[in-house]
ROTI-883782 format. One record per residue (C-alpha): residue in three letters; x, y, z; residue number from 0. Coordinates in steps of 0.05 Angstrom, whole numbers, plus 32768, in hexadecimal, padded with zeros to 4 digits. Layout:
BEGIN
r, px, py, pz, k
ALA, X, Y, Z, NUM
...
// end
This chain:
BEGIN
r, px, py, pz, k
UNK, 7F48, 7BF5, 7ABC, 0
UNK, 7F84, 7BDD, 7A92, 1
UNK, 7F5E, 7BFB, 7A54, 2
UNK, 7F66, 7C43, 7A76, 3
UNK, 7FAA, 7C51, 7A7C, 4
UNK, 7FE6, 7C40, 7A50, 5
UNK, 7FF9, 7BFC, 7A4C, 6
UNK, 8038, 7BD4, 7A52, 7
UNK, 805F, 7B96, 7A45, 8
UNK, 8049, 7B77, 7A8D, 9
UNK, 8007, 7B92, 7A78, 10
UNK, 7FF8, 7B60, 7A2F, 11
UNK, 801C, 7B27, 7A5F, 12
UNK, 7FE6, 7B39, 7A93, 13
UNK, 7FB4, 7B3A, 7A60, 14
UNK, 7FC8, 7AFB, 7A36, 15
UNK, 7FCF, 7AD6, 7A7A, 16
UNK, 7F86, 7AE9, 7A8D, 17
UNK, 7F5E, 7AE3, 7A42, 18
UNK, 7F8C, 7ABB, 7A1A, 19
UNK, 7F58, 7A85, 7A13, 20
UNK, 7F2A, 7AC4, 79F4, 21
UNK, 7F5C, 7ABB, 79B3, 22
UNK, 7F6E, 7A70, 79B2, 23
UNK, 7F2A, 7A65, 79B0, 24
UNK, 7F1B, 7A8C, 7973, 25
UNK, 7F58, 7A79, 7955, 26
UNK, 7F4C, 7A2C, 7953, 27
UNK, 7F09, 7A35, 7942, 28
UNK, 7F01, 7A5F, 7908, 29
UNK, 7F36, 7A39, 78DA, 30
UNK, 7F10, 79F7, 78E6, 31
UNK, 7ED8, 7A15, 78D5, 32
UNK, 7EF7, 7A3E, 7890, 33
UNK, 7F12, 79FA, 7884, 34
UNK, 7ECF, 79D6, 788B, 35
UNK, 7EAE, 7A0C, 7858, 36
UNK, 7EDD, 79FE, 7829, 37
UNK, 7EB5, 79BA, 781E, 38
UNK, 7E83, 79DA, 7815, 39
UNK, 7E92, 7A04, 77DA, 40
UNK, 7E98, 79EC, 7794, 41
UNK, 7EE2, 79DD, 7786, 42
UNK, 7EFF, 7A02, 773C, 43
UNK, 7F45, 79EF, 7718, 44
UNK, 7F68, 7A1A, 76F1, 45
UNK, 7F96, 7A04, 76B7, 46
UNK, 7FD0, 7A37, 7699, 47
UNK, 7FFA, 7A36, 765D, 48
UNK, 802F, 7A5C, 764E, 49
UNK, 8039, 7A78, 7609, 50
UNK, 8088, 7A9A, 75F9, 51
UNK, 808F, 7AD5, 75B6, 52
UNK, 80BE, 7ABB, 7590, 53
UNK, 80DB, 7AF4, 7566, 54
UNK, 80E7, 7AEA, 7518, 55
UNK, 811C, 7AC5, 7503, 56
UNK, 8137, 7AEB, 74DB, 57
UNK, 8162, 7B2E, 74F0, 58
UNK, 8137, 7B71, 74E9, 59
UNK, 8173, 7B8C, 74BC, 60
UNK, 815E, 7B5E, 7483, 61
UNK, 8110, 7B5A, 748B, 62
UNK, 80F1, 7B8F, 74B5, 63
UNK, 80A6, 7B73, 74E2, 64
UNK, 806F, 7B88, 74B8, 65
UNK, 8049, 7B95, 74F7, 66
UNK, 805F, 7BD1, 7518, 67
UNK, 802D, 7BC8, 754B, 68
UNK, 8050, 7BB5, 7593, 69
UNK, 8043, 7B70, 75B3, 70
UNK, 801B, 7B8B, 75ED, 71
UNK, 7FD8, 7BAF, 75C0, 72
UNK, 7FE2, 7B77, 758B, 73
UNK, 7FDB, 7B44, 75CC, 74
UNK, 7F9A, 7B72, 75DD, 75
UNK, 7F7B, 7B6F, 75A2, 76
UNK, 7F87, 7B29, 7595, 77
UNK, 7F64, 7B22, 75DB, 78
UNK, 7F26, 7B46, 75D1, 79
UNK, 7F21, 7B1F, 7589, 80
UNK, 7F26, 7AD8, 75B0, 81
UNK, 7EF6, 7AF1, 75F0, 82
UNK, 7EC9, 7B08, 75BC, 83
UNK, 7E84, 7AE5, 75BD, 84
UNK, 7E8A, 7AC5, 757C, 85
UNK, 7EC8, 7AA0, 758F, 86
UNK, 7EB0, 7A94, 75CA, 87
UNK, 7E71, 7A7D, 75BF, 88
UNK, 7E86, 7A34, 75A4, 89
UNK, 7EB9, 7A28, 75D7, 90
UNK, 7E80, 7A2A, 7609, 91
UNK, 7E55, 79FA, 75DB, 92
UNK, 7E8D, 79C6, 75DA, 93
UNK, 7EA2, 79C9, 761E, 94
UNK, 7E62, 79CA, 763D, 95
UNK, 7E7F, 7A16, 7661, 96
UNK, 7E49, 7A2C, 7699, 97
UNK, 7E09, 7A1A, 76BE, 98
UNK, 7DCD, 79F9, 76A5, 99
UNK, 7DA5, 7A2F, 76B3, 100
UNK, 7DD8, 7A62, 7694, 101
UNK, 7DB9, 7A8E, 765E, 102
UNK, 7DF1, 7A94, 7620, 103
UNK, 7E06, 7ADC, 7634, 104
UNK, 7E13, 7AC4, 7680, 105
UNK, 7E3B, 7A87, 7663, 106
UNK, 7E68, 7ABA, 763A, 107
UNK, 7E6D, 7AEA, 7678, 108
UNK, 7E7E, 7AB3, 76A2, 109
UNK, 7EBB, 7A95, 7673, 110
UNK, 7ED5, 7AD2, 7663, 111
UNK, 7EDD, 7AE3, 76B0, 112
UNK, 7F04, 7A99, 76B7, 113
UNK, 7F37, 7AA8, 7677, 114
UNK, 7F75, 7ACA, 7695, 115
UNK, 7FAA, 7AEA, 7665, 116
UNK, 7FEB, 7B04, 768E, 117
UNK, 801D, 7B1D, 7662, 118
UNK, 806B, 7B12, 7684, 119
UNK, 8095, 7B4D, 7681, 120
UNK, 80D9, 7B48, 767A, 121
UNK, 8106, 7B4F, 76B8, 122
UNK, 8147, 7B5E, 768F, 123
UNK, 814B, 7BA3, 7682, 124
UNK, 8141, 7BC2, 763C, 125
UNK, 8138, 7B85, 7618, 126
UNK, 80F5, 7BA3, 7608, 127
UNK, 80B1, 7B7C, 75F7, 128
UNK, 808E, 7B42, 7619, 129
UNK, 80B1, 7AFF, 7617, 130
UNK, 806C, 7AD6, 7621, 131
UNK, 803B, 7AD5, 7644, 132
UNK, 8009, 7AA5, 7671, 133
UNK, 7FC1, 7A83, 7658, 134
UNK, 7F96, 7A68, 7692, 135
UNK, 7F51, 7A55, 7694, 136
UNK, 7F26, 7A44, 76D0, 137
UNK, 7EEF, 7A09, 76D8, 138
UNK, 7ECA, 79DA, 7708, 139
UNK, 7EE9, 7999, 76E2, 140
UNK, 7F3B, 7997, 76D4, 141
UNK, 7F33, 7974, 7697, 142
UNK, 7F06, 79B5, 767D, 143
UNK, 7F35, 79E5, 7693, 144
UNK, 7F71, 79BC, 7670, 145
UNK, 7F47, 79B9, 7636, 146
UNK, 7F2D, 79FC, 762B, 147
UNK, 7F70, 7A1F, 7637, 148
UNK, 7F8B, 79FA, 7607, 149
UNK, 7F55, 7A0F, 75D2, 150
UNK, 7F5A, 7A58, 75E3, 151
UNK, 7FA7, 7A4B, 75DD, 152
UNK, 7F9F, 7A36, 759A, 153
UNK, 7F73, 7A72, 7586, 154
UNK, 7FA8, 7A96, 75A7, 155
UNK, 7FE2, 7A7A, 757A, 156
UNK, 7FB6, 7A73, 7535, 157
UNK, 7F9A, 7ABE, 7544, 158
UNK, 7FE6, 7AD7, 753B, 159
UNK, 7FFA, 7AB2, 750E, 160
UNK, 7FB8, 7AC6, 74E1, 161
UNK, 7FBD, 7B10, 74F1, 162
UNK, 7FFE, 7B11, 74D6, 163
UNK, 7FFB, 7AF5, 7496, 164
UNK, 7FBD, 7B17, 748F, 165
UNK, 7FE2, 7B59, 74A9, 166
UNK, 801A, 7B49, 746D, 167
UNK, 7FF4, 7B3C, 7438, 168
UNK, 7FC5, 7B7D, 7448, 169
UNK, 8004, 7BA5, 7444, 170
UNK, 8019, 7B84, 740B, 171
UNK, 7FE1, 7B8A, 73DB, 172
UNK, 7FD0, 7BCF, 73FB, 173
UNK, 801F, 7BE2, 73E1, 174
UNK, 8017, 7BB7, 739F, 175
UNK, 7FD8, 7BEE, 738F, 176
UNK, 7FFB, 7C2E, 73A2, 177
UNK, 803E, 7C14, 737D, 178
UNK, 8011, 7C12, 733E, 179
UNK, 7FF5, 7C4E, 7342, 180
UNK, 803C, 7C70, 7349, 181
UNK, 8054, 7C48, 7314, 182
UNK, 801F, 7C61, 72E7, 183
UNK, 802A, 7CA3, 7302, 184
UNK, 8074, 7CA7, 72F2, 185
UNK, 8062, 7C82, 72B0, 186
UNK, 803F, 7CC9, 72A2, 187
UNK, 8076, 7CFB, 72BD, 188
UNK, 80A7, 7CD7, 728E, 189
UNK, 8076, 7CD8, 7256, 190
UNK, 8078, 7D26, 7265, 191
UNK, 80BA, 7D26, 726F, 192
UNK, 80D8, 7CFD, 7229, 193
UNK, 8097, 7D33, 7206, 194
UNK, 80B9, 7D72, 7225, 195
UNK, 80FB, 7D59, 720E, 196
UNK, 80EB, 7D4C, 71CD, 197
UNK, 80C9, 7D8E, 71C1, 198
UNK, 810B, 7DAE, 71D8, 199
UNK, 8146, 7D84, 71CA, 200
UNK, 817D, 7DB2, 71B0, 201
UNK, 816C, 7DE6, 71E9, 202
UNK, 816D, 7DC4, 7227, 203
UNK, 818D, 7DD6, 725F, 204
UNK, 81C3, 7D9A, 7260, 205
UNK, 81D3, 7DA6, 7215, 206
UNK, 81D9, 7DF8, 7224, 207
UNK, 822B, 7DE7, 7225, 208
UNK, 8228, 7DC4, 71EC, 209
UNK, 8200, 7DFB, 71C6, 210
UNK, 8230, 7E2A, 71E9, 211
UNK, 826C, 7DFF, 71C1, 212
UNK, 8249, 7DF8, 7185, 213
UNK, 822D, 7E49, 717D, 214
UNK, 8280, 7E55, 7187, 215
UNK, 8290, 7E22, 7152, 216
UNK, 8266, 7E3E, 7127, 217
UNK, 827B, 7E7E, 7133, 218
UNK, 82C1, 7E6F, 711D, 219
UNK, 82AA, 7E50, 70E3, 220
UNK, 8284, 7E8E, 70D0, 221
UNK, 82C3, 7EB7, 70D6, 222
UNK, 82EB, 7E86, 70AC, 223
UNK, 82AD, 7E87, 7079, 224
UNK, 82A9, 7ED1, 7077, 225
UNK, 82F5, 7EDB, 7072, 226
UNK, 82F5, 7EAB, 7036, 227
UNK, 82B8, 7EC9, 7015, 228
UNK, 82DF, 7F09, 701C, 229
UNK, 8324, 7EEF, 6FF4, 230
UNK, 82F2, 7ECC, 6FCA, 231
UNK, 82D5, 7F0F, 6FB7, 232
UNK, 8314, 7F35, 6FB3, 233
UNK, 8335, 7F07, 6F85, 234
UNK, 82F7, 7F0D, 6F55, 235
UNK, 82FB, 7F52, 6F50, 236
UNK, 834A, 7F51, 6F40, 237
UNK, 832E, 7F1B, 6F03, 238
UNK, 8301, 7F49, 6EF3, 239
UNK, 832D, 7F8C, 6EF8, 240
UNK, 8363, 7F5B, 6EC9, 241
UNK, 8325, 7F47, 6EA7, 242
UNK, 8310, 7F8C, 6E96, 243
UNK, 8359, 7F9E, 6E83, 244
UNK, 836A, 7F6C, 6E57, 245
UNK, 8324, 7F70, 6E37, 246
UNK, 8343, 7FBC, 6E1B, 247
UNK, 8381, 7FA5, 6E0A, 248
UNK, 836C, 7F6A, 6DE3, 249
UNK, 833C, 7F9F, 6DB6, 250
UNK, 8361, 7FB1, 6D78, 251
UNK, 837E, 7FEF, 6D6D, 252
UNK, 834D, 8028, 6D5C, 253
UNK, 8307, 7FF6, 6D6D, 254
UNK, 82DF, 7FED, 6DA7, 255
UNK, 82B8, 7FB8, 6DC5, 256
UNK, 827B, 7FAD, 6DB1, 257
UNK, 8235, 7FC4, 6DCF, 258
UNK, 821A, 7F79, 6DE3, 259
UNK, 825C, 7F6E, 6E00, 260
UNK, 825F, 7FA9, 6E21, 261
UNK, 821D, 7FA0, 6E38, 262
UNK, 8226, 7F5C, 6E51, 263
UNK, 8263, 7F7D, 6E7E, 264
UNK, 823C, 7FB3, 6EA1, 265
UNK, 820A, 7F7D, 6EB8, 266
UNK, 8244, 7F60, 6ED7, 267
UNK, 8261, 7F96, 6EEC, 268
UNK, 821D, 7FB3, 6F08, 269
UNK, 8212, 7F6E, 6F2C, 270
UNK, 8255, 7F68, 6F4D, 271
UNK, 8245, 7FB3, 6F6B, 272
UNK, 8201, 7FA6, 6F79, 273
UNK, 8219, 7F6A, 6F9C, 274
UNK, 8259, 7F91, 6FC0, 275
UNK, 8230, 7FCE, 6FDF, 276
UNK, 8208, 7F93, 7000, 277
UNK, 8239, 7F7F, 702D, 278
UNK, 826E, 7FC0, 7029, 279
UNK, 8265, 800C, 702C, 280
UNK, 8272, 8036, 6FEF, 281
UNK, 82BE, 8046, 700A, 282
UNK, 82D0, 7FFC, 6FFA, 283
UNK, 8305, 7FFA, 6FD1, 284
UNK, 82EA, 7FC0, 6FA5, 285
UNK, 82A5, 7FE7, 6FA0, 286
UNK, 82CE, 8028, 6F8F, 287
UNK, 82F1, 8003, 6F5F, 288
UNK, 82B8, 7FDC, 6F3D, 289
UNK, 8287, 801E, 6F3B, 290
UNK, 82C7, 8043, 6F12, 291
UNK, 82C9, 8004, 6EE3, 292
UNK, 827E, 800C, 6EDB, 293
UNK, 828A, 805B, 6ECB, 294
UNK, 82B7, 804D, 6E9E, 295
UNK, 8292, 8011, 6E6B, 296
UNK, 824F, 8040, 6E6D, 297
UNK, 8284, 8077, 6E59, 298
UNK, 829C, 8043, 6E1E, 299
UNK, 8250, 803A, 6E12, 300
UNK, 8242, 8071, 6E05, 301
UNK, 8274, 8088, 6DD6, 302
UNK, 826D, 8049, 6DB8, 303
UNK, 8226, 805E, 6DA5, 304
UNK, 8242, 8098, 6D7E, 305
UNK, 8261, 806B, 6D57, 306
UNK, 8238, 8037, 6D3A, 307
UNK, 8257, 8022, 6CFE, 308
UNK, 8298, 8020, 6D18, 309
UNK, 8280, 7FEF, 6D56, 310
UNK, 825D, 7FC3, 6D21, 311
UNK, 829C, 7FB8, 6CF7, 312
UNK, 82CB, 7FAE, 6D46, 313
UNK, 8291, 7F7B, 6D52, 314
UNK, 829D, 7F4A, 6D20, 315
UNK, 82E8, 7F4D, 6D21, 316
UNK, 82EC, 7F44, 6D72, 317
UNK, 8305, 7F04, 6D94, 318
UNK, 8319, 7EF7, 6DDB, 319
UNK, 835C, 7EE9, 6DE0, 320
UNK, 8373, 7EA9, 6E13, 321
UNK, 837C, 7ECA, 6E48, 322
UNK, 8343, 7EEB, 6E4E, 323
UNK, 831F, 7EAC, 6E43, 324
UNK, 834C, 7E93, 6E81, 325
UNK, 8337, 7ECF, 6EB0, 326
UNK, 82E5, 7EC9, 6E97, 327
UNK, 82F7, 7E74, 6EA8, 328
UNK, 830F, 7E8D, 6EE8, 329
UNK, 82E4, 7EBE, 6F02, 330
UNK, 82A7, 7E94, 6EF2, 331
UNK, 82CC, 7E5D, 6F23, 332
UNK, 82CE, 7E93, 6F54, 333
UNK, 828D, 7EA1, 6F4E, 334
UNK, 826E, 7E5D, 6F57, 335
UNK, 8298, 7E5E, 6F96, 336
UNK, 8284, 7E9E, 6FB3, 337
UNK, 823B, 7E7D, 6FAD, 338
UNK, 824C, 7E3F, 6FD1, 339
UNK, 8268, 7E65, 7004, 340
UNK, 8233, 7EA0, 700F, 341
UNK, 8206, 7E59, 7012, 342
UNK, 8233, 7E3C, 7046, 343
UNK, 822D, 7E87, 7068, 344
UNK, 81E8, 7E8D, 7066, 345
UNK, 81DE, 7E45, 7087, 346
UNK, 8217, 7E48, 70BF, 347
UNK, 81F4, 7E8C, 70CF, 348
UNK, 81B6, 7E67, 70D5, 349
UNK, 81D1, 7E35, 7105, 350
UNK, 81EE, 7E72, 712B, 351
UNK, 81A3, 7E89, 7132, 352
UNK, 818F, 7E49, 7149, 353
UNK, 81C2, 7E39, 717D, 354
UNK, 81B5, 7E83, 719A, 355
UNK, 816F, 7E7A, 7198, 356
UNK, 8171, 7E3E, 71C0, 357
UNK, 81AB, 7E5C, 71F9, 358
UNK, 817B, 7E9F, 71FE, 359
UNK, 8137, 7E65, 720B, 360
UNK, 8162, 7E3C, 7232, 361
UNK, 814F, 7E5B, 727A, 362
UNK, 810A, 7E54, 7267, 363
UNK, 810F, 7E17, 7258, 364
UNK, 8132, 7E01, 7290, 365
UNK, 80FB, 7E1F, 72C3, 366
UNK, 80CF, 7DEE, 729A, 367
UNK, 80F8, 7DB9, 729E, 368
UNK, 80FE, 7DC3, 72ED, 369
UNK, 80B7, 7DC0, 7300, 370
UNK, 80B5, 7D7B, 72CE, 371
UNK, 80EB, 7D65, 72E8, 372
UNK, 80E4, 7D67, 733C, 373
UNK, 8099, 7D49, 732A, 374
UNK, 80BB, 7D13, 7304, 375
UNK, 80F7, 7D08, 7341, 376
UNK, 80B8, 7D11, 7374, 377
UNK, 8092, 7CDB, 734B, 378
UNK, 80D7, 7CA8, 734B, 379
UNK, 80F0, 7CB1, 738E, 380
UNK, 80A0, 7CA2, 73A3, 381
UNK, 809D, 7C66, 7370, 382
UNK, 80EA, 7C53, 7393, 383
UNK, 80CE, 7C4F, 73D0, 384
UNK, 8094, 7C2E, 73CD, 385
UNK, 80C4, 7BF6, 73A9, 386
UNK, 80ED, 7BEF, 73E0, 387
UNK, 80AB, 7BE9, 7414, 388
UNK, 808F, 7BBF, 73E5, 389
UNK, 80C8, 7B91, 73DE, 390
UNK, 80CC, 7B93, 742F, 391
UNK, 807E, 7B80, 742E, 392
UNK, 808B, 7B47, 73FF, 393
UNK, 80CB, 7B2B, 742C, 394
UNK, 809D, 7B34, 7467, 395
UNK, 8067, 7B0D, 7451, 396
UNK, 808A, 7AD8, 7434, 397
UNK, 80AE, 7AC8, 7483, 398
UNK, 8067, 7ACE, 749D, 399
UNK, 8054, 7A98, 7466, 400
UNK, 808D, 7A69, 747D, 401
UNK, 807E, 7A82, 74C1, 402
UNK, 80C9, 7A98, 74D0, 403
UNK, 80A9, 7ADE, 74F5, 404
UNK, 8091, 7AEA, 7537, 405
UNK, 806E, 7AAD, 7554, 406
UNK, 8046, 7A98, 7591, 407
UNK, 8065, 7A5D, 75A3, 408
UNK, 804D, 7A2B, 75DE, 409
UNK, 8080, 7A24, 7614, 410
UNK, 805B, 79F9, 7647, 411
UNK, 801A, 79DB, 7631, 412
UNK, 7FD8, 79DE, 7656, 413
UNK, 7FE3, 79BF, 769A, 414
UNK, 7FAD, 7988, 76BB, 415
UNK, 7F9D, 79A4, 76FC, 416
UNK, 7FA5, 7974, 772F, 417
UNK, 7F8F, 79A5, 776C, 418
UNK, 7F57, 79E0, 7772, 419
UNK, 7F68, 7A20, 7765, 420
UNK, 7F24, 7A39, 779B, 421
UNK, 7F23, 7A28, 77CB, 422
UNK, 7F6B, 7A28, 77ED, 423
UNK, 7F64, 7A02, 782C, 424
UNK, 7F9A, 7A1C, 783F, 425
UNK, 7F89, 7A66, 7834, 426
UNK, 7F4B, 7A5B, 7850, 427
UNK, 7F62, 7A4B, 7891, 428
UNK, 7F9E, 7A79, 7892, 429
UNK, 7F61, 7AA5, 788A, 430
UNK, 7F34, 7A8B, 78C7, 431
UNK, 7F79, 7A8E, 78F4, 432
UNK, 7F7D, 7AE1, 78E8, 433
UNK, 7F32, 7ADF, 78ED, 434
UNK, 7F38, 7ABF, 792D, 435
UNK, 7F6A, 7AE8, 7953, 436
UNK, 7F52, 7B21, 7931, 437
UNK, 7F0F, 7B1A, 7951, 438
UNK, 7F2D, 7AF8, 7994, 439
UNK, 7F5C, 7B37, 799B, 440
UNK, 7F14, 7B69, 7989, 441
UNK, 7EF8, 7B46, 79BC, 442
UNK, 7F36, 7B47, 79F4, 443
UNK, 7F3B, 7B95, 79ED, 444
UNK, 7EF1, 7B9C, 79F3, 445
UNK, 7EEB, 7B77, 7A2F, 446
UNK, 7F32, 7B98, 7A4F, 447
UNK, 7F15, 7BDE, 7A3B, 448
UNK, 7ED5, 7BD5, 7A5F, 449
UNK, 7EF9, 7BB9, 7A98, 450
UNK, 7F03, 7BE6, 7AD8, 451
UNK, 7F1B, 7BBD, 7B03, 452
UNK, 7F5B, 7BCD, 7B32, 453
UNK, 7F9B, 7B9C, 7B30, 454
UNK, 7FDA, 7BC2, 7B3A, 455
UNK, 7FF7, 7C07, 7B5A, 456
UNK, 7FF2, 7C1A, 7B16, 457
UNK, 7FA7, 7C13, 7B06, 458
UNK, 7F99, 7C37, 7B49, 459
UNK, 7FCA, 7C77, 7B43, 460
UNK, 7FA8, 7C76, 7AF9, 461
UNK, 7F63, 7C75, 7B1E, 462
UNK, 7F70, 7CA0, 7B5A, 463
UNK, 7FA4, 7CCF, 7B45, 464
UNK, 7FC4, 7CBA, 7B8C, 465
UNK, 8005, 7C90, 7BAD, 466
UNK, 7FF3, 7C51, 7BC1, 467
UNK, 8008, 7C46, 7C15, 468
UNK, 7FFA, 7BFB, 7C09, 469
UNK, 7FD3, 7BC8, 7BEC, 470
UNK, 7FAB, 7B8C, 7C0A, 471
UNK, 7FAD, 7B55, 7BE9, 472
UNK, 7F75, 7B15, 7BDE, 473
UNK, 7F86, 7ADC, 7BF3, 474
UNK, 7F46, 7AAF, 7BDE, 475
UNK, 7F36, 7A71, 7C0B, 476
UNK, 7F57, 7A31, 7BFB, 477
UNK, 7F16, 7A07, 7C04, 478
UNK, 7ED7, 7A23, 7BD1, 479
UNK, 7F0D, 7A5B, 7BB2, 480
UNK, 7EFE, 7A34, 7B64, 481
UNK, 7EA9, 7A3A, 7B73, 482
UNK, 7EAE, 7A82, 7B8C, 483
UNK, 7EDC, 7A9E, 7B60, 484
UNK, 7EB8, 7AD1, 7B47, 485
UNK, 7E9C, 7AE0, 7B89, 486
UNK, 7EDF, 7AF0, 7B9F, 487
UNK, 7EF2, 7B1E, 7B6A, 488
UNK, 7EB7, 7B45, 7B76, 489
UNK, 7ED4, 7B45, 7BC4, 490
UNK, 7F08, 7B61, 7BA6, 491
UNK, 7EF7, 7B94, 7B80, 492
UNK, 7ECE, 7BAE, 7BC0, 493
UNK, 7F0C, 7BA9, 7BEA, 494
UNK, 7F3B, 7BC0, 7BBB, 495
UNK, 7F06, 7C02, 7BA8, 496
UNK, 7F06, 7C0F, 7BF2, 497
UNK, 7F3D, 7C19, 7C06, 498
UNK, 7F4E, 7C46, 7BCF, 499
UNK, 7F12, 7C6B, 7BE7, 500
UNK, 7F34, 7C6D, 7C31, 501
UNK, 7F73, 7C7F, 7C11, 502
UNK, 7F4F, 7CBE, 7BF0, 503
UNK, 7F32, 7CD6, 7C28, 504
UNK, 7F66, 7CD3, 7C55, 505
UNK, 7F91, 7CFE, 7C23, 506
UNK, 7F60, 7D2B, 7C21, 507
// end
């Protein structure tokens, strides 16, 4: 009846007086029997190593890691390259690994399932990456276990160690080919380059000052040029006004010059103009002056012509006197000198021409000499940098060489078993224990539920719905009370269910 109304504390007291022995029972039982399986089954030992990362030696400012890679996928890989089948495959020859009756892919199921890899995580906070991490390997003999953890160990170590260097060197060559294709390409931009300037040196865009400078001093030297050409000029044609005058005055009285002289005169005279209204407008004075000269010998021509005879005779008996001689010395001098100096004119303007030419190209030029020269920075600052990488690379494999970079190194070799890892005694029977009062207590409330018996005031206001006016209790007999124990319950339960039936009828 307990099982049908809400229990209490007296209740479980009640209930552990009456079935206790319903979960000792169980409770002894079932851990001597756990414990007894446990001979039974076939005893394995597991062996662990622990393996610490030792970071490079030295600082990351000086040599960066040539893996970027973290610990935890490079740990990963390296794990799926040791559990691979070829790895595997003549650990389990050596060792002996699996049943006799084991087919080859069984044997490689079975000792991958007994390799363990735990990785330790650091507890400090933000030191970042794994400090290490566990190696354990299960087997029926100790010795085996020992043995093969300490071979996959060593795979462990040699694989890191390998995929490093190899890691290094890959970089390193891989760098050493694109560095010489940059170098060749830069090798070509600065062909182009030292070409272009070649082709335009004089108008590039760092000598446009200079030009700038230069078309200025050139400039001035023009004016100075041109203003001495001009006094040049001037003072010929005073010689050859004082020429022209002393010329008549030297004549004797009453006789003229003659015709070749004359002659020889108004070629001058027709040169110096032709030359004059070159550079000067007819309103010159030195052209005004030289054209009236001119007007005046064809004048003296031509009246000389009227008089033949008279010329004839003033030709023989003409000399030049000294300092006419003097003026013809000088303006000769003045006119190798106007020469040198149109020559010196004519080139100066030349270089004037040239320097202008190259200021008015120079923005074309320099739009040329952009696009050349950003491919030919693009082409260094590429070539720079894969210097510096490759420099790093070098560094990088070198420590990997001396093995002064990250390392896997073995804190605690492989340990001998000395107990079985399966089965735990101990867990075993821990296990029969909660299997024992877990099935002692299933049975107790089973039992209790389907109880409906009546003990207490309780279980018969919880039957009846009604107050109890009293209760009669069993006394068993002294003598035969152990032999008809159960008989007397039953008695009970009779008396005790009549007179709650009394009890209900007389309240109704």
């Amino acid at each position: 009846m307990l099982g049908h109304r809400p229990l209490i504390f007296e209740d479980y007291i009640t209930i552990l007086k009456r079935r206790g022995w319903m979960l000792v029972i169980p409770a002894l039982i079932f851990p001597l029997i756990a414990v007894v399986i446990t001979y039974r089954l076939t005893p394995t030992y597991t062996s662990q190593t622990l393996v610490l990362i030792e970071p490079q030696t030295v600082p990351d400012t000086y040599v960066k890691p040539i893996l970027a890679q973290d610990i935890d996928s490079r740990l990963s890989s390296m794990k799926e390259q040791i559990l691979s089948r070829s790895r595997l495959e003549p650990i389990i020859d050596r060792f002996n690994l699996g049943g006799a009756g084991m087919n080859m892919d069984d044997k490689v199921t079975m000792t991958r399932k007994n390799i363990g890899i735990t990785p330790i995580h650091s507890e400090i906070q933000g030191s970042g990456g794994l400090p290490g991490f566990f190696i354990s390997f299960t087997a029926s003999d100790p010795h085996t276990a020992q043995l093969v953890c300490r071979e996959i160990t060593s795979l462990f170590v040699s694989e890191n160690l390998q995929a490093r260097e190899q890691s290094a060197e890959g970089t390193t060559q891989f760098l050493k080919g694109q560095l010489d294709q940059a170098k060749s390409n830069l090798d070509s931009q600065d062909a182009k380059l030292a070409a272009f300037q070649r082709e335009y040196m004089g108008s590039l865009p760092e000598q446009q000052q200079t030009n700038m400078q230069m078309l200025n001093t050139l400039s001035t030297q023009l004016d100075a040029t041109t203003q001495a050409l001009a006094r040049m000029e001037q003072d010929k044609s005073l010689e050859d006004a004082l020429l022209a005058q002393q010329s008549h005055q030297s004549l004797a009285p009453g006789l003229k010059a003659s015709p070749q002289t004359q002659q020889l005169e108004l070629q001058k005279l027709e040169a110096q103009a032709a030359d004059l209204t070159t550079r000067y407008t007819a309103e010159y004075p030195t052209v005004v002056s030289i054209q009236r000269q001119i007007a005046d010998l064809r004048a003296q021509m031509a009246q000389s012509a009227n008089t033949p005879a008279v010329a004839a005779a003033s030709s023989a008996t003409q000399y030049d006197s000294p300092g006419v001689m003097q003026l013809r010395a000088q303006i000769a001098a003045l006119n190798n000198s106007i020469v040198l100096k149109r020559r010196d004119q004519a080139a100066i303007q030349a270089q004037i021409r040239l320097y202008q030419g190259r200021i008015q190209s120079t923005p074309m030029i320099e739009a040329k000499m952009k696009d050349l020269t950003r491919d030919h920075q693009t082409a260094q600052d590429f070539y720079d940098s894969l210097q510096a990488k490759m420099n790093q690379s070098q560094m990088a494999t070198d420590l990997e060489r001396r093995q002064e970079g990250e390392q896997f190194r073995v804190m605690d070799d492989a340990n001998l078993p000395d107990a079985p890892t399966f089965p735990n005694r101990t867990v075993f029977a821990a296990g029969g224990l909660v299997l024992g009062l877990g099935l002692g207590l299933l049975l107790v409330s089973l039992l209790e539920y389907r109880d409906k018996s009546l003990r207490s005031e309780r279980d018969v206001w919880a039957f009846t719905k009604l107050p109890t006016l009293a209760t009669i209790a069993l006394v068993p007999e002294a003598n035969g009370a152990k032999s008809r124990g159960l008989l007397g319950r039953r008695h009970r339960h009779e008396a005790i269910s009549s007179t709650s039936k009394s009890l209900a009828n007389a309240g109704s």
